[in-house]
C-alpha positions as CSV (number, residue, x, y, z in Angstrom):
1,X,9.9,-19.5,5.7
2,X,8.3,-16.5,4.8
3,X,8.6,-13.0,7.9
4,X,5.4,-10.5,7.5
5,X,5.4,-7.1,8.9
6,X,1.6,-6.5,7.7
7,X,1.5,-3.1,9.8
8,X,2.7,0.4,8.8
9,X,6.1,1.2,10.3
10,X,6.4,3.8,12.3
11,X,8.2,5.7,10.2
12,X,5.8,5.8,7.7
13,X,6.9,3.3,5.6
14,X,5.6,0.3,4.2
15,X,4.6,-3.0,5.0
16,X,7.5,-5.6,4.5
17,X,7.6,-9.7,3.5
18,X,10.8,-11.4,3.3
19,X,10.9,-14.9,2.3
20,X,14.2,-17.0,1.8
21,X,14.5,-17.1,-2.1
22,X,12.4,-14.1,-3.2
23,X,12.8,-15.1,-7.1
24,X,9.9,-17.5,-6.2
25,X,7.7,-15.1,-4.0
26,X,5.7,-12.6,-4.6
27,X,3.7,-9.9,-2.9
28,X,1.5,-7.4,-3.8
29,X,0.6,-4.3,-2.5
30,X,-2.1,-2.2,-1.4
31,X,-1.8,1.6,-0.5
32,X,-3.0,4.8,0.4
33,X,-1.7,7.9,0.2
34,X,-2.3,11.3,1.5
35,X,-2.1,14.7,-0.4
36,X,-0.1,16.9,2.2
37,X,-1.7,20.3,0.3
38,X,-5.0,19.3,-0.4
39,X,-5.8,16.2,1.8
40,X,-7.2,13.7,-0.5
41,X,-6.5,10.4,-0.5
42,X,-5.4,7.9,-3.7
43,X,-5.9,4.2,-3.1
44,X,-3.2,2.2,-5.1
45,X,-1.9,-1.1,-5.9
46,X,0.9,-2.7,-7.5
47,X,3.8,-5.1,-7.2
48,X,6.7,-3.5,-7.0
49,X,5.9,-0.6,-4.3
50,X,9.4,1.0,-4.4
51,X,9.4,1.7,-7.9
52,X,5.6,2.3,-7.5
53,X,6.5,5.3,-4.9
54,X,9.0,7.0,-7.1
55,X,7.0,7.2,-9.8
56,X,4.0,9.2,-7.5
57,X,6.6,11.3,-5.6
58,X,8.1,12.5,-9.3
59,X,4.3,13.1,-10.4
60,X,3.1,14.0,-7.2
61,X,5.8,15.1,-4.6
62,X,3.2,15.7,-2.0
63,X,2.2,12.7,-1.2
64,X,3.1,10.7,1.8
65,X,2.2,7.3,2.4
66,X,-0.6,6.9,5.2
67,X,-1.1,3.6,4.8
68,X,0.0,-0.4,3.3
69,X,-1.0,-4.0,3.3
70,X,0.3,-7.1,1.2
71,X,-2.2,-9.6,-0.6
72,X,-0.5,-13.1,-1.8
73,X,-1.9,-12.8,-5.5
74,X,-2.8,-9.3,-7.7
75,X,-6.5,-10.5,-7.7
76,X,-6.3,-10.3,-3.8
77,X,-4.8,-6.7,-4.0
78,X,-7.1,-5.6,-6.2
79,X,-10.2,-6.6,-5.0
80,X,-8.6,-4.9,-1.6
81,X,-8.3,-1.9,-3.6
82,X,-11.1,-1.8,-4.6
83,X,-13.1,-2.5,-1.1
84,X,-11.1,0.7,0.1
85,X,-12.5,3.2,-2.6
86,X,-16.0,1.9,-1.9
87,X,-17.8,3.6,0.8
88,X,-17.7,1.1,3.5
89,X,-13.9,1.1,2.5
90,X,-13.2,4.5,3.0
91,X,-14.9,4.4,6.6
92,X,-13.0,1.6,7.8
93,X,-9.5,3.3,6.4
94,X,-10.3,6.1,8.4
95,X,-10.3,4.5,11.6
96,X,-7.1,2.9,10.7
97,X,-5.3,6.1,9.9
């Protein structure tokens, strides 16, 4: 059995899958985050978003995260990422955040 939370939470973090033996599951992300200075936006994906989000907050400690989504497989995520750098992508974000 596998529990989704696709959605931002409302505190700002990101979305969530659980599954019952995790060493057999895994889920990519897909994320944006806003520049609290300058505004900007950096589209992002990866695996393991925790360690992900450490590494942009020591780089980058201005960022917050604005928005999340899981994909089943990396190619998913990635061609997700991609979608939202593309134009059409980045109108469609902004109605979401």
């Amino acid at each position: 059995m596998v529990e989704c939370d696709l959605a931002k939470s409302a505190e700002g973090g990101p979305a969530w899958c659980v599954a019952g033996d995790s060493s057999h599951f895994n889920m990519f992300f897909v994320y944006v985050l806003r520049d609290k200075i300058s505004g900007r936006l950096y589209t992002g994906s990866c695996e393991n978003f925790d360690r992900r989000m450490k590494e942009h907050q020591r780089n980058k400690p201005s960022y917050e995260l604005v928005y999340s989504e899981t994909r089943p497989t990396r190619t998913d995520a990635l061609r997700r990422e991609m979608y939202l750098k593309s134009g059409n992508g980045r109108r469609s974000l902004k109605l979401k955040i």
